[in-house]
DRENDO-1510 file (C-alpha; in Angstrom, 1 decimal, always signed):
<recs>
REC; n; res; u; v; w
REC; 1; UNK; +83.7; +75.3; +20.4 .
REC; 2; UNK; +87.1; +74.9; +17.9 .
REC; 3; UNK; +87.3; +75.9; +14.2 .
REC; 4; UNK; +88.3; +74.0; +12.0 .
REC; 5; UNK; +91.7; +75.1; +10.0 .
REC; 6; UNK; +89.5; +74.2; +6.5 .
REC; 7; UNK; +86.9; +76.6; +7.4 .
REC; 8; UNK; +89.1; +78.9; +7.4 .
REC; 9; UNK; +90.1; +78.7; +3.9 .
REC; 10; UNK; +87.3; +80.1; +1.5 .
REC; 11; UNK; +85.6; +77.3; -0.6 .
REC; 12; UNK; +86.4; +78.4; -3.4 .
REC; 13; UNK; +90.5; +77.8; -2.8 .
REC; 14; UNK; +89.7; +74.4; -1.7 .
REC; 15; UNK; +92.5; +72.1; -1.4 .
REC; 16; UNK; +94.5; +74.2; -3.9 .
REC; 17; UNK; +95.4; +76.9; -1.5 .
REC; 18; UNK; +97.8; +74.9; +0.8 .
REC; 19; UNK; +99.6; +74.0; -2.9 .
REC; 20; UNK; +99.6; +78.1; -3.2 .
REC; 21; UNK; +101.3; +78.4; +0.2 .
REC; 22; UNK; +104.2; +76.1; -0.5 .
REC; 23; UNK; +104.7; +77.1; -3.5 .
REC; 24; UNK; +104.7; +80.8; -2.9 .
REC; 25; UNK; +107.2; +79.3; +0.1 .
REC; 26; UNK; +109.5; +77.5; -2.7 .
REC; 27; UNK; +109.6; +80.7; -4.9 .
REC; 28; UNK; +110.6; +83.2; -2.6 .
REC; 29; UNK; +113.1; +80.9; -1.4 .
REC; 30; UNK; +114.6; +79.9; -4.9 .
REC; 31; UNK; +114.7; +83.8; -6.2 .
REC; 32; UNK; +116.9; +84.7; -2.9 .
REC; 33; UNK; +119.3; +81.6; -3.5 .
REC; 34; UNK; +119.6; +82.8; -7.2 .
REC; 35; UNK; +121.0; +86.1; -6.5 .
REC; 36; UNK; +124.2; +86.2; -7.0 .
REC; 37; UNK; +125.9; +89.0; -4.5 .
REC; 38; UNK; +129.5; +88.8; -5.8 .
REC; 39; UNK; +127.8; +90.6; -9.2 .
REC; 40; UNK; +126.1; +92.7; -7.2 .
REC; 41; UNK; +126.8; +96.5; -8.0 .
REC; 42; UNK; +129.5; +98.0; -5.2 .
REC; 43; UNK; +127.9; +101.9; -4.0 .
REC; 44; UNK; +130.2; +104.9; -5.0 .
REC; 45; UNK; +131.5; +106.3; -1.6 .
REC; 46; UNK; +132.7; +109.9; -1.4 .
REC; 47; UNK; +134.1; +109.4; +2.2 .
REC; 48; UNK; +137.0; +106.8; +0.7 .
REC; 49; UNK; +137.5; +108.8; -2.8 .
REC; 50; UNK; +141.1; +109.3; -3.5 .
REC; 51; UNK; +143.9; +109.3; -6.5 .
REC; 52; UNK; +145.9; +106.4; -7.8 .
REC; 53; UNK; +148.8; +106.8; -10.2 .
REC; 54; UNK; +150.0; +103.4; -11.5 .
REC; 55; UNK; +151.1; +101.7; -15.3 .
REC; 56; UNK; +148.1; +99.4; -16.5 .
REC; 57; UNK; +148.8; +95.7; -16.4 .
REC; 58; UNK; +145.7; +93.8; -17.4 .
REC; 59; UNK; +142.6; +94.5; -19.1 .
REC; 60; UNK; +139.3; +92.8; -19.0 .
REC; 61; UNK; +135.3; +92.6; -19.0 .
REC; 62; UNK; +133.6; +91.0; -16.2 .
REC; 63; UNK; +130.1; +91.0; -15.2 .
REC; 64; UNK; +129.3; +93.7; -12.7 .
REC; 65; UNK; +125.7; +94.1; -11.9 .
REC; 66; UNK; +123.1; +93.5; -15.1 .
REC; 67; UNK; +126.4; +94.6; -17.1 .
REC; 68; UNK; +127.9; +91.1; -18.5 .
REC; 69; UNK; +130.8; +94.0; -20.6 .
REC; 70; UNK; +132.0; +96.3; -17.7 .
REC; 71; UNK; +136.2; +97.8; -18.1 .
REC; 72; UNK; +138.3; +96.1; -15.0 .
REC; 73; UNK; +142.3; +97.4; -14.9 .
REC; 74; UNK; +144.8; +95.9; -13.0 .
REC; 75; UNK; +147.1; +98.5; -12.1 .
REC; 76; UNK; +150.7; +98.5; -10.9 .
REC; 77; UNK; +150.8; +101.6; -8.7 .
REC; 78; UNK; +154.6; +101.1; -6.9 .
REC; 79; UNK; +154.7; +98.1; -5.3 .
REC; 80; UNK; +150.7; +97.6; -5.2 .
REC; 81; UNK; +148.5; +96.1; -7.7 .
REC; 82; UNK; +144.9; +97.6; -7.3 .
REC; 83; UNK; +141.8; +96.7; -9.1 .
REC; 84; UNK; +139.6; +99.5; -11.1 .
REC; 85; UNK; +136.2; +99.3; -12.2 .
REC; 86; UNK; +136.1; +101.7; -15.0 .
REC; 87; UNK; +132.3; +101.6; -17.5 .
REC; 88; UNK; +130.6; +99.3; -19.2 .
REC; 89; UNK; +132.9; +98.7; -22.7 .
REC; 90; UNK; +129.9; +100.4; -24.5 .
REC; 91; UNK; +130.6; +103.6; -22.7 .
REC; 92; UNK; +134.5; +103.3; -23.3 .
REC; 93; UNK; +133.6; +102.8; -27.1 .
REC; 94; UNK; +131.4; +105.5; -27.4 .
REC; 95; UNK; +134.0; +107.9; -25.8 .
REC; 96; UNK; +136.8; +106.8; -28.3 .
REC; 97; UNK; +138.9; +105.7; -25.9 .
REC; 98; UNK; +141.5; +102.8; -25.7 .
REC; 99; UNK; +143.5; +101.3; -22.2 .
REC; 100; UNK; +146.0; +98.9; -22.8 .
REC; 101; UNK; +149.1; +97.5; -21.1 .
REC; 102; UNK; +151.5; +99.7; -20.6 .
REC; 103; UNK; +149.2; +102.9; -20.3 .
REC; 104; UNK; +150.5; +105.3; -17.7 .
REC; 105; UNK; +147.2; +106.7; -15.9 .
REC; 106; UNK; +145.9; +108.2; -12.7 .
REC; 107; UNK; +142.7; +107.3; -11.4 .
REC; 108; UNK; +140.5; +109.3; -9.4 .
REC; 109; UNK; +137.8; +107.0; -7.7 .
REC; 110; UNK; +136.7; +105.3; -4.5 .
REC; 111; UNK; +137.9; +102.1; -3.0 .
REC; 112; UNK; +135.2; +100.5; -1.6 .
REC; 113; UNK; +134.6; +96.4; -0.6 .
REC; 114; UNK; +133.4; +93.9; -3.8 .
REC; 115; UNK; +133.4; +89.9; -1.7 .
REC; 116; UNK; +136.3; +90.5; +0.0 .
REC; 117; UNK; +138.7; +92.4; -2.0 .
REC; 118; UNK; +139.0; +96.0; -2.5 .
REC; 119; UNK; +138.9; +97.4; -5.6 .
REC; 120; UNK; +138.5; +101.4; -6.8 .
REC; 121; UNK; +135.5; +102.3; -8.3 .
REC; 122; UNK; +136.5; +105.3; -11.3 .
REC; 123; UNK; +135.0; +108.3; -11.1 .
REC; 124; UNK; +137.8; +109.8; -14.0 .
REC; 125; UNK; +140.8; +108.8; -15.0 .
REC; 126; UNK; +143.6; +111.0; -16.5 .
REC; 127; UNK; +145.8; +109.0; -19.7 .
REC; 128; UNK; +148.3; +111.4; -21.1 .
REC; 129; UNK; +146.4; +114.9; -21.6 .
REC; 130; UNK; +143.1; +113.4; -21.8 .
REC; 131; UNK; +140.7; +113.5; -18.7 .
REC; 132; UNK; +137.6; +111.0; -19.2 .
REC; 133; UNK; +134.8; +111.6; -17.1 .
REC; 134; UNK; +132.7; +108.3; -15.7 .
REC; 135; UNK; +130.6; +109.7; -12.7 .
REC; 136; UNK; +129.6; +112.9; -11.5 .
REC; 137; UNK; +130.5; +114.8; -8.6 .
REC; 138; UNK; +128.3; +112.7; -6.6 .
REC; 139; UNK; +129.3; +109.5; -7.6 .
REC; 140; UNK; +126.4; +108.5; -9.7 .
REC; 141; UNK; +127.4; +106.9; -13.5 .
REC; 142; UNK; +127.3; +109.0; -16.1 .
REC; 143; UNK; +126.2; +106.4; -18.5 .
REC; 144; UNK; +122.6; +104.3; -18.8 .
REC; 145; UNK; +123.1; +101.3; -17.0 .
REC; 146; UNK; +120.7; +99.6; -19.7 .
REC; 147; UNK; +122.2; +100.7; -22.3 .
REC; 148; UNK; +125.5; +100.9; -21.1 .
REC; 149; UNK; +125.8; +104.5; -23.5 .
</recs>
């Protein structure tokens, strides 16, 4: 005795179900191709934490997770140039603070793996007297990553 594959499909799907399938099939696929991993969010890693002292050279907004306004520096520390993600621009704003060229700062933050570069995530950053706070003691953000506040 063999079953049949349509009796295995209830009536009521009919001949739409094998449509279902492949499209289901064609869906997943798409939404894992359009996932862009090089915007993907790097993880804050208290094992490679560390301090940086360098002279700013560059900065600019790039898009960093659902951020599309996120603070990279380019720093000149000796002979080294490292990259810095700092906060969302929104955050920097809100704190009433300005980086520029030329600013002389030391960066306390972990250097962790974005593609295939390495670049220090912030977690404060000292620019004359001032000491600006961007994560906790944990690593975590201190600001709403929907709001970017």
């Amino acid at each position: 005795m063999s079953i049949q594959a349509n009796r295995l499909i209830p009536r009521h799907l009919g001949a739409s179900f094998p449509l279902c399938v492949i499209l289901s099939v064609l869906f997943c696929n798409f939404s894992a191709l359009t996932q862009n991993p090089s915007h993907a969010s790097p993880k804050y890693d208290l094992q490679t934490e560390g301090k940086t002292k360098g002279i700013v050279e560059e900065v600019k907004l790039f898009e960093l997770g659902s951020r599309k306004d996120f603070v990279q520096l380019i720093v000149k520390s000796g002979e080294d140039k490292v990259v810095v993600y700092v906060c969302p621009k929104s955050f920097q704003d809100e704190l009433g603070i300005t980086l520029s060229k030329g600013d002389e700062i030391t960066v306390t933050g972990s250097k962790v793996k974005q593609e295939a570069s390495d670049v220090i995530l912030a977690r404060s950053l000292e620019k004359g007297t001032d000491t600006l706070l961007f994560r906790d003691e944990k690593g975590n953000p201190v600001w709403d990553w929907r709001t970017g506040k």
